[in-house]
ZAZARO-669013 format. One record per residue (C-alpha): x, y, z; residue number from 1. Coordinates in Angstrom, 1 decimal, m for minus. Example, Ala and Ser with C-alpha at 12.3 -4.5 7.8 and 13.67 -1.06 7.14 Angstrom:
2
+--------+--------+--------+-----+
!      x !      y !      z !   i !
+--------+--------+--------+-----+
!   12.3 !   m4.5 !    7.8 !   1 !
!   13.7 !   m1.1 !    7.1 !   2 !
+--------+--------+--------+-----+
This chain:
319
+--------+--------+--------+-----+
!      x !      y !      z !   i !
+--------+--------+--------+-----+
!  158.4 ! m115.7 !  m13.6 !   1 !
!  160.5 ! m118.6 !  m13.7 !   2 !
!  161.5 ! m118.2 !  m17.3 !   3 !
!  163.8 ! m115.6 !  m16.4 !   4 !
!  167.6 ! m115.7 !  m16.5 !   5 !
!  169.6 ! m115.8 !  m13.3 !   6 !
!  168.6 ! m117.4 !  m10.2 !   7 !
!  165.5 ! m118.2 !   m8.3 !   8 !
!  164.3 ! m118.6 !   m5.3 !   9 !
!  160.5 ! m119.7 !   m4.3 !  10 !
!  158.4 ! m118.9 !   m6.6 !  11 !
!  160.6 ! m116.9 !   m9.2 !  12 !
!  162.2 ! m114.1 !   m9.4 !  13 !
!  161.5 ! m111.0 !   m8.1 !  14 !
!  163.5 ! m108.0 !   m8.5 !  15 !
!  164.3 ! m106.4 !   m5.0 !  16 !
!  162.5 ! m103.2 !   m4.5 !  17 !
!  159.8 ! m101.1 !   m1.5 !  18 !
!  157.2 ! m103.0 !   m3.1 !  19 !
!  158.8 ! m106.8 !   m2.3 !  20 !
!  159.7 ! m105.6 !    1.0 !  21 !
!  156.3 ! m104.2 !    1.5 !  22 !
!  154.6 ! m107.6 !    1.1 !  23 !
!  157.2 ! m109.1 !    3.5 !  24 !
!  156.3 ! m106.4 !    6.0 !  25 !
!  152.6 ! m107.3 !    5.6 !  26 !
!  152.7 ! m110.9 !    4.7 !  27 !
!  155.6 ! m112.1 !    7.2 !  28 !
!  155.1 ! m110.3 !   10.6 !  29 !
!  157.7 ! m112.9 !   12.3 !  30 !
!  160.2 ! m112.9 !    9.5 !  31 !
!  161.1 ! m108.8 !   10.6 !  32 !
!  162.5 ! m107.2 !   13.4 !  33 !
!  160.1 ! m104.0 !   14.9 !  34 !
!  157.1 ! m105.3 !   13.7 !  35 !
!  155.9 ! m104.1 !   17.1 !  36 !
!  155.1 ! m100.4 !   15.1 !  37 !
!  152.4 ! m102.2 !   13.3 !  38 !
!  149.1 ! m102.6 !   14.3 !  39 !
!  145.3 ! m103.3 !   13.7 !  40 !
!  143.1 ! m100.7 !   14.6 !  41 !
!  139.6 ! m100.7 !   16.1 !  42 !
!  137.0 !  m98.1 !   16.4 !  43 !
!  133.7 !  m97.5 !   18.0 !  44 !
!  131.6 !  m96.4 !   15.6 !  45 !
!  128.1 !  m96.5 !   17.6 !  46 !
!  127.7 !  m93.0 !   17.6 !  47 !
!  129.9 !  m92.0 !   14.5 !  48 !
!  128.0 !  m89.6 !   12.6 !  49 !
!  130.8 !  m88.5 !   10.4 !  50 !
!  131.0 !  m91.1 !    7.5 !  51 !
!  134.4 !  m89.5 !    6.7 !  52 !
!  135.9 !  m88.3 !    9.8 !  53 !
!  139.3 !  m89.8 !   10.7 !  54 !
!  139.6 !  m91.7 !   12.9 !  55 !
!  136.0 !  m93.0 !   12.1 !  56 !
!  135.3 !  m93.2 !   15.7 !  57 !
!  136.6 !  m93.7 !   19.4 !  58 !
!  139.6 !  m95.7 !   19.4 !  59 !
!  139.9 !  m98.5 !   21.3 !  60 !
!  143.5 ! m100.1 !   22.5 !  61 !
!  145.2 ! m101.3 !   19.3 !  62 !
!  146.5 ! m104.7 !   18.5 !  63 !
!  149.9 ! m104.8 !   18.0 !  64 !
!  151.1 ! m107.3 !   15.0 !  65 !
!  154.9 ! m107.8 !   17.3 !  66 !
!  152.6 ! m109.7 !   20.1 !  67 !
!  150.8 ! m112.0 !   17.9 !  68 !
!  151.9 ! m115.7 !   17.5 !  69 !
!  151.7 ! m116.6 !   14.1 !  70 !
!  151.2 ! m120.1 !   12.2 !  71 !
!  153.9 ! m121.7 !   10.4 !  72 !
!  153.9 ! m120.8 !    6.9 !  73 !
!  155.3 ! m124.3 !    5.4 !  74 !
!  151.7 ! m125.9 !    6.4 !  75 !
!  149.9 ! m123.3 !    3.9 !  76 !
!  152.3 ! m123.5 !    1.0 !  77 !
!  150.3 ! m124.1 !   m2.3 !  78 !
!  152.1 ! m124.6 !   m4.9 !  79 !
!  149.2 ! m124.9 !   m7.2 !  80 !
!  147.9 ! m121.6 !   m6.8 !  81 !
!  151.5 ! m120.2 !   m5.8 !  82 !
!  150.0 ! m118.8 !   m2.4 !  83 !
!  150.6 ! m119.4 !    1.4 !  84 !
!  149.2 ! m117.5 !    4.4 !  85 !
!  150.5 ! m116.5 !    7.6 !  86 !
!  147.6 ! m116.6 !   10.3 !  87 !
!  148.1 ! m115.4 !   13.5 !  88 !
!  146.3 ! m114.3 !   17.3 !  89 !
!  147.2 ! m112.6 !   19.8 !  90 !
!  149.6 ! m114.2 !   22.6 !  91 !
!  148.1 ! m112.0 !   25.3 !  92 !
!  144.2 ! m112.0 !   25.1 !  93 !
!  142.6 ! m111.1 !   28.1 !  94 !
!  139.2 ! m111.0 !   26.8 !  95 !
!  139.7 ! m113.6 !   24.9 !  96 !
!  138.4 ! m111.4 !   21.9 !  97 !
!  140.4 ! m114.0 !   19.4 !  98 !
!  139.5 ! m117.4 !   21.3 !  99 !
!  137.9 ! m118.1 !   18.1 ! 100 !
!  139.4 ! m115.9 !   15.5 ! 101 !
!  141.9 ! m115.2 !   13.5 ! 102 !
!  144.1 ! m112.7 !   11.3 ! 103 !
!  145.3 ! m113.8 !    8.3 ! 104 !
!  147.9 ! m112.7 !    5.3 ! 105 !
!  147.8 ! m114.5 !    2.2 ! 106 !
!  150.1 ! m113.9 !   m0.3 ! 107 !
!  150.2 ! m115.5 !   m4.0 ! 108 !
!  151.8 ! m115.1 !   m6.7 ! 109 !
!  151.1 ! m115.3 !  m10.4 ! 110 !
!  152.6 ! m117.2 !  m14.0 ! 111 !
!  150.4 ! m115.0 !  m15.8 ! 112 !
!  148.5 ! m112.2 !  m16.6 ! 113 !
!  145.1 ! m112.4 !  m15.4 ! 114 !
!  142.4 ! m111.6 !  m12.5 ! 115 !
!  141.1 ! m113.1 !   m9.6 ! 116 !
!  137.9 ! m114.9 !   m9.4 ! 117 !
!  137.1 ! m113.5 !   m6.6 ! 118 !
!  136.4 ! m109.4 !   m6.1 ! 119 !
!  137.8 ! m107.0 !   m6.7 ! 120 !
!  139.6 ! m108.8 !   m9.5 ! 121 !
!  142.4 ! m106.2 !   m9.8 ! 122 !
!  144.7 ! m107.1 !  m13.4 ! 123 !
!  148.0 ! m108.8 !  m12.4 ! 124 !
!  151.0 ! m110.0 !  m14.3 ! 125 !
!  153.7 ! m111.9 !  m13.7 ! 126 !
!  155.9 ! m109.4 !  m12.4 ! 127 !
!  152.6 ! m109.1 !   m9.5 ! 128 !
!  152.1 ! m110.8 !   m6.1 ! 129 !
!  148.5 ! m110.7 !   m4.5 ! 130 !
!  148.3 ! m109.5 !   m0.4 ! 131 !
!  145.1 ! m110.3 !    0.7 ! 132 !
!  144.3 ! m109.5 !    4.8 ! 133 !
!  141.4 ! m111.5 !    6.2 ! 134 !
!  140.1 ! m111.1 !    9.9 ! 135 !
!  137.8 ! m113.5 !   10.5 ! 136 !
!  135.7 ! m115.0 !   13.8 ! 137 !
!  137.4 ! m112.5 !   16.2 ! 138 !
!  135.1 ! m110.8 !   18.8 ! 139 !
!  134.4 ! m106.8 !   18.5 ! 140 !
!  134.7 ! m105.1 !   21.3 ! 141 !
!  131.8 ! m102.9 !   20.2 ! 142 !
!  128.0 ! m103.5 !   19.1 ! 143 !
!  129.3 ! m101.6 !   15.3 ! 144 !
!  133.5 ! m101.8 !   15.3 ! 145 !
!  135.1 ! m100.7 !   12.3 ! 146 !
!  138.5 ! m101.8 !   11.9 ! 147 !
!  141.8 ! m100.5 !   10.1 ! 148 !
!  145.4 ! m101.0 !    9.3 ! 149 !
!  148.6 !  m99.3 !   10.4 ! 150 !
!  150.8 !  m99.9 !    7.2 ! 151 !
!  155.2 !  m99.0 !    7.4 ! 152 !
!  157.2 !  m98.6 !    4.0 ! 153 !
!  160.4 !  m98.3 !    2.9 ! 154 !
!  161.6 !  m97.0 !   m0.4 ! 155 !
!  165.1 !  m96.1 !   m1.7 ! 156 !
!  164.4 !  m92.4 !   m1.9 ! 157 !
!  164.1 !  m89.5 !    0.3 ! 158 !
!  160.5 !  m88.8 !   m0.6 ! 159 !
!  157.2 !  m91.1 !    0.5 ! 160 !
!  155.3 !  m92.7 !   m2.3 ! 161 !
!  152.6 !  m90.8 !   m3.5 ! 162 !
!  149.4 !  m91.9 !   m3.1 ! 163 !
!  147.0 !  m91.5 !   m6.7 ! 164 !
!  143.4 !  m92.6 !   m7.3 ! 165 !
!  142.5 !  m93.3 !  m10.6 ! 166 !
!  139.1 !  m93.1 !  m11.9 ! 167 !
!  136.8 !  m95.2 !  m14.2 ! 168 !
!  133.4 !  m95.3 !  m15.9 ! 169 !
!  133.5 !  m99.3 !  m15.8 ! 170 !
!  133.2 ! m101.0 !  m12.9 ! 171 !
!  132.5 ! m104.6 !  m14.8 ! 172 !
!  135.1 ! m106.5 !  m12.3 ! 173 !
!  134.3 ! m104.3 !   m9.0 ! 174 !
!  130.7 ! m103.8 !   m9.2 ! 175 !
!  130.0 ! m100.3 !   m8.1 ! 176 !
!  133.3 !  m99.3 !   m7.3 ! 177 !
!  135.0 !  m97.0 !   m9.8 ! 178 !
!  138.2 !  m96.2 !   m8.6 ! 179 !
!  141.7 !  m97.6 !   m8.5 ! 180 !
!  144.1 !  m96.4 !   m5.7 ! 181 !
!  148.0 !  m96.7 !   m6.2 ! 182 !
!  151.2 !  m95.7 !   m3.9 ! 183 !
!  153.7 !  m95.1 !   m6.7 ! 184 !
!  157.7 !  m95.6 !   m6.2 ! 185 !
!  159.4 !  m93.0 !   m8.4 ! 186 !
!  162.7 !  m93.5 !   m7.7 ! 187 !
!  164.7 !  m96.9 !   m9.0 ! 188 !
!  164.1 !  m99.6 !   m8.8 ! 189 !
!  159.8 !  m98.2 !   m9.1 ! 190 !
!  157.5 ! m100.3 !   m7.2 ! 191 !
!  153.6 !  m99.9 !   m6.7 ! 192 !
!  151.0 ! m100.9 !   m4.8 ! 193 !
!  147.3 ! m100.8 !   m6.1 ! 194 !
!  144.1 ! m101.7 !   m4.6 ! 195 !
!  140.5 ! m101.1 !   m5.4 ! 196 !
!  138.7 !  m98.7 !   m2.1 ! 197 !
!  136.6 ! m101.7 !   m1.5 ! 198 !
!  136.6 ! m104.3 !    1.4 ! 199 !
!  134.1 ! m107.3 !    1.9 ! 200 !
!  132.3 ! m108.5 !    5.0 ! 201 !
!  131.7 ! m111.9 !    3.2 ! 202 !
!  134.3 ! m114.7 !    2.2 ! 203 !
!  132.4 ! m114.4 !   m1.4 ! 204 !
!  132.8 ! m110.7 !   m1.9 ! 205 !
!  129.9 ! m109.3 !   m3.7 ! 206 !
!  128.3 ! m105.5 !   m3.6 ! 207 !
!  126.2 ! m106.5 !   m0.8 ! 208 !
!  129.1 ! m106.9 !    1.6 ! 209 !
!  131.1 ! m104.1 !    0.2 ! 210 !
!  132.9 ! m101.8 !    2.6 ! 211 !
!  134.6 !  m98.2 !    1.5 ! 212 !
!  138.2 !  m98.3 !    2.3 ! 213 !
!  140.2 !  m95.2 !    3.1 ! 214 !
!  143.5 !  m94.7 !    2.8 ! 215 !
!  145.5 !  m91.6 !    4.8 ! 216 !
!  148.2 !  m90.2 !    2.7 ! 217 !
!  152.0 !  m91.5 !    3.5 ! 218 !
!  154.0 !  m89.4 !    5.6 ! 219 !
!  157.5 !  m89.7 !    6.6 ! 220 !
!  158.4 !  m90.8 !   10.1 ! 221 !
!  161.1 !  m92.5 !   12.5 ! 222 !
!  159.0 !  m94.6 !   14.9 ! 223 !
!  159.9 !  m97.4 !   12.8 ! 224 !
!  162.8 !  m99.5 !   13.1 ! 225 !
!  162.7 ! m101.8 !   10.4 ! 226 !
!  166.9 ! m101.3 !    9.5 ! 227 !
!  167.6 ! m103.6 !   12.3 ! 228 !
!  165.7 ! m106.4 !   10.3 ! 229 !
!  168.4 ! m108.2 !    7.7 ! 230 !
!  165.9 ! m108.8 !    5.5 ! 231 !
!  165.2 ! m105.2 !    5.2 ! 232 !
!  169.1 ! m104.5 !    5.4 ! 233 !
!  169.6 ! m106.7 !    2.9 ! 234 !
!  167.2 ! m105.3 !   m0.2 ! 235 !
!  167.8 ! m101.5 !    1.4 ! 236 !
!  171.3 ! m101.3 !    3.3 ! 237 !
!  171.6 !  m98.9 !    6.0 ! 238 !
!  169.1 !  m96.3 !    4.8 ! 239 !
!  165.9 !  m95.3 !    7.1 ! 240 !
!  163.5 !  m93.6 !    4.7 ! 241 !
!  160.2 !  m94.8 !    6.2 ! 242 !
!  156.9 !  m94.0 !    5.7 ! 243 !
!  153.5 !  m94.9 !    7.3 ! 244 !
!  150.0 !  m94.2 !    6.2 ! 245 !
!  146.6 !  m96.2 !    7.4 ! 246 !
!  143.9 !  m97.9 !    6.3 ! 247 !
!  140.3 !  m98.1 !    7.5 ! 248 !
!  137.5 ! m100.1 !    6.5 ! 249 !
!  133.9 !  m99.6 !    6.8 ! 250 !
!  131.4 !  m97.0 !    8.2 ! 251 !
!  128.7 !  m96.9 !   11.0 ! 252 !
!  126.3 !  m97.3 !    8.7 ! 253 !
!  125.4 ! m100.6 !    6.1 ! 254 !
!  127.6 ! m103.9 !    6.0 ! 255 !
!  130.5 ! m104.6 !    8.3 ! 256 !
!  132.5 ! m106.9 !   10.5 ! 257 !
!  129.0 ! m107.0 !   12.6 ! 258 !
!  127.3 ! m108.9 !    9.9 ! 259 !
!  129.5 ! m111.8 !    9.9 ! 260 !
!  132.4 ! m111.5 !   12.1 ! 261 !
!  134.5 ! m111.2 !    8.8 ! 262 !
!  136.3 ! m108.7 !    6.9 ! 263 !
!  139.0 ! m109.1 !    4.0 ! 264 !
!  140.9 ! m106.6 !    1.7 ! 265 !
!  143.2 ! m107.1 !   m1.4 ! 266 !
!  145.9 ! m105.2 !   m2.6 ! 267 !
!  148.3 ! m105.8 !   m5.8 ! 268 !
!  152.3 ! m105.2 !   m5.2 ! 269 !
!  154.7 ! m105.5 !   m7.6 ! 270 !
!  158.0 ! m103.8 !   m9.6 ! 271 !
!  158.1 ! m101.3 !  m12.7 ! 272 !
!  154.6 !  m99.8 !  m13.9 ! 273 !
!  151.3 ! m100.8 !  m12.9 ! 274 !
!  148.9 ! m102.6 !  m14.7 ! 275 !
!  146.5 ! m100.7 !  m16.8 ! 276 !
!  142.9 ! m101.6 !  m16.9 ! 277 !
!  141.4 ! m101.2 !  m20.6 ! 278 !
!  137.4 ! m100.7 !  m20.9 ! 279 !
!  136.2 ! m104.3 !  m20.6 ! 280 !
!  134.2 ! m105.9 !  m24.0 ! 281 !
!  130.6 ! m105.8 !  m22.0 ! 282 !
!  131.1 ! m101.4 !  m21.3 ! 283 !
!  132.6 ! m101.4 !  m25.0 ! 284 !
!  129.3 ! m102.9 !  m26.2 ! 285 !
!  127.8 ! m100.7 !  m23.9 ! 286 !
!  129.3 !  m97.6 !  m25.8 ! 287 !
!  129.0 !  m98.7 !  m28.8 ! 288 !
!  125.2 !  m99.3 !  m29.1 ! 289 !
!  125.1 !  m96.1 !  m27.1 ! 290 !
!  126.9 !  m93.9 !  m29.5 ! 291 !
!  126.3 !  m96.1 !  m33.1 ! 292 !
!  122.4 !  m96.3 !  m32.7 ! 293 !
!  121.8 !  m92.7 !  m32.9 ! 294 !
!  124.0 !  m92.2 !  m35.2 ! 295 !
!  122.3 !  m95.0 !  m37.8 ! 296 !
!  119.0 !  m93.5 !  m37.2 ! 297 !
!  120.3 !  m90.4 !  m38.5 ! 298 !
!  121.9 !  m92.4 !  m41.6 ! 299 !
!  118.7 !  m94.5 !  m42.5 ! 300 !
!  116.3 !  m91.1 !  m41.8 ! 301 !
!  118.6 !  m89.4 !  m44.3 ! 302 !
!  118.5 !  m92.2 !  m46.7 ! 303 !
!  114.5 !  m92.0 !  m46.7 ! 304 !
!  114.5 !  m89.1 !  m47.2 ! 305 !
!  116.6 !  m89.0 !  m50.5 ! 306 !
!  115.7 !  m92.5 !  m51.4 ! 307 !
!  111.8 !  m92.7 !  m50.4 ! 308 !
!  109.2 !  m92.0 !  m52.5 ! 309 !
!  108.3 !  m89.0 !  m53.8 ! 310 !
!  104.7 !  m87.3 !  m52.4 ! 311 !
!  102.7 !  m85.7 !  m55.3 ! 312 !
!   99.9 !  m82.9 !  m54.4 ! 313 !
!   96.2 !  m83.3 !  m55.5 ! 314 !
!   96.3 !  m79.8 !  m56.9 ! 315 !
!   97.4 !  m79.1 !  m60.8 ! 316 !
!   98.8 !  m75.6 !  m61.3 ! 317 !
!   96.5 !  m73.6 !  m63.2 ! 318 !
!   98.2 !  m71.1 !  m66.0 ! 319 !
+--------+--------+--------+-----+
């Protein structure tokens, strides 16, 4: 990222677009001005029969992101592993529900293409930036909580970014998860943001602390007053095209938070097109001993057949 022409700041250069304010709406709740319009959701979902019903359960209170006091990012600066994470607790906590927790955004960027380590191991390049969202140690105000995500855009055209899932016979990086979910920026400059519909209720994600994750499709609204922040004046102007759409994580039943007092979620934001997964080497194998071996029994039956020896019958034909 640095290789490019023109100046830098940071980590490198990255072209302003709804994507790079995106990961500054999520990534640096103090940096913005009516942050207040975001929250983190909870849910009861004791009694939730409805795996898919929306909202998964009864609502409790939301947190609002605007009263949260959040760390001082400079501490968490890696420049190793070009990352830092904002962490943050409510300032008001009557309950004292996050006396011990936390919520956390990490956000790193990349020199190269690659993938994570860790699940779901979405492809990135260096035109990519990595969100990740981690609660962790806070206390549920419920015996099965699920928890979700209010989310606010803004993108230089009239229209909301569609939402697209993309599906997939491998699922070598994300074990049994075969889909790919994008919001896609049409307009210029285009943006994304992709995710796999996975969550994890462990710090080492695995298939046994997988969580679904849904997403609501964007739609437009005006609650959001994210033109008085400079920094969103700055990439956008004066325009107000916002859109909001939410995430939730989890169901009544299987892992969750209650497990572990942990949940985390990744998403991938960057400019221009996404990335594009190819079939990985061990699902090519796969194919091809799937589709070649019956195809060179066929061959070496034929082969006998013309090639084998010949069967002679005891009987002589009699004139």
């Amino acid at each position: 990222m640095g290789s490019r022409e023109g100046p830098c700041w940071g980590w490198g250069c990255c072209a302003p677009g709804p994507v790079l304010l995106l990961s500054l709406l999520w990534a640096a709740p103090s940096a913005l001005l009516g942050e207040e319009t975001r929250q983190l959701f909870e849910f009861d979902g004791t009694n939730a029969s409805d795996t898919a019903a929306q909202p998964p359960g009864r609502p409790y209170p939301p947190y609002s992101l605007a009263e949260f006091s959040w760390s001082n990012v400079s501490g968490s600066v890696d420049p190793a592993t070009l990352s830092a994470t904002f962490q943050g607790h409510p300032t008001g906590d009557p309950t004292g529900a996050f006396a011990n927790g936390s919520l956390a955004f990490r956000v790193q960027a990349f020199p190269r293409s690659g993938r994570p380590a860790q699940p779901p191991r979405l492809l990135h390049t260096a035109d990519t930036c990595q969100l990740e969202v981690a609660l962790s140690g806070a206390s549920p105000r419920g015996n099965r909580s699920l928890f979700g995500l209010e989310v606010a855009t803004l993108g230089p055209g009239p229209a909301c970014p569609s939402l697209q899932g993309q599906h997939s016979i491998d699922d070598e990086y994300a074990p049994a998860v075969f889909q790919l979910d994008q919001l896609l920026w049409g307009s210029l400059p285009s943006g994304f943001v992709q995710w796999r519909p996975v969550a994890f209720s462990q710090k080492q994600g695995g298939r046994e602390s997988a969580l679904p994750c849904r997403a609501s499709p964007p739609y437009p609204t005006l609650a959001y007053l994210l033109s008085q922040s400079p920094i969103v004046r700055a990439f956008f102007g004066s325009q107000n095209n916002f859109c909001a759409f939410n995430l939730t994580f989890g169901t009544p039943t299987g892992p969750g938070y209650w497990d572990q007092h942990y949940l985390s979620w990744s998403a991938l934001l960057g400019v221009g097109a996404p990335p594009v997964d190819a079939l990985s080497p061990l699902v090519l194998g796969i194919m091809v001993v799937a589709l070649g071996a019956p195809a060179l029994l066929l061959l070496a039956g034929g082969l006998f057949l013309l090639l084998g020896p010949k069967g002679y019958s005891e009987y002589q034909r009699i004139n």
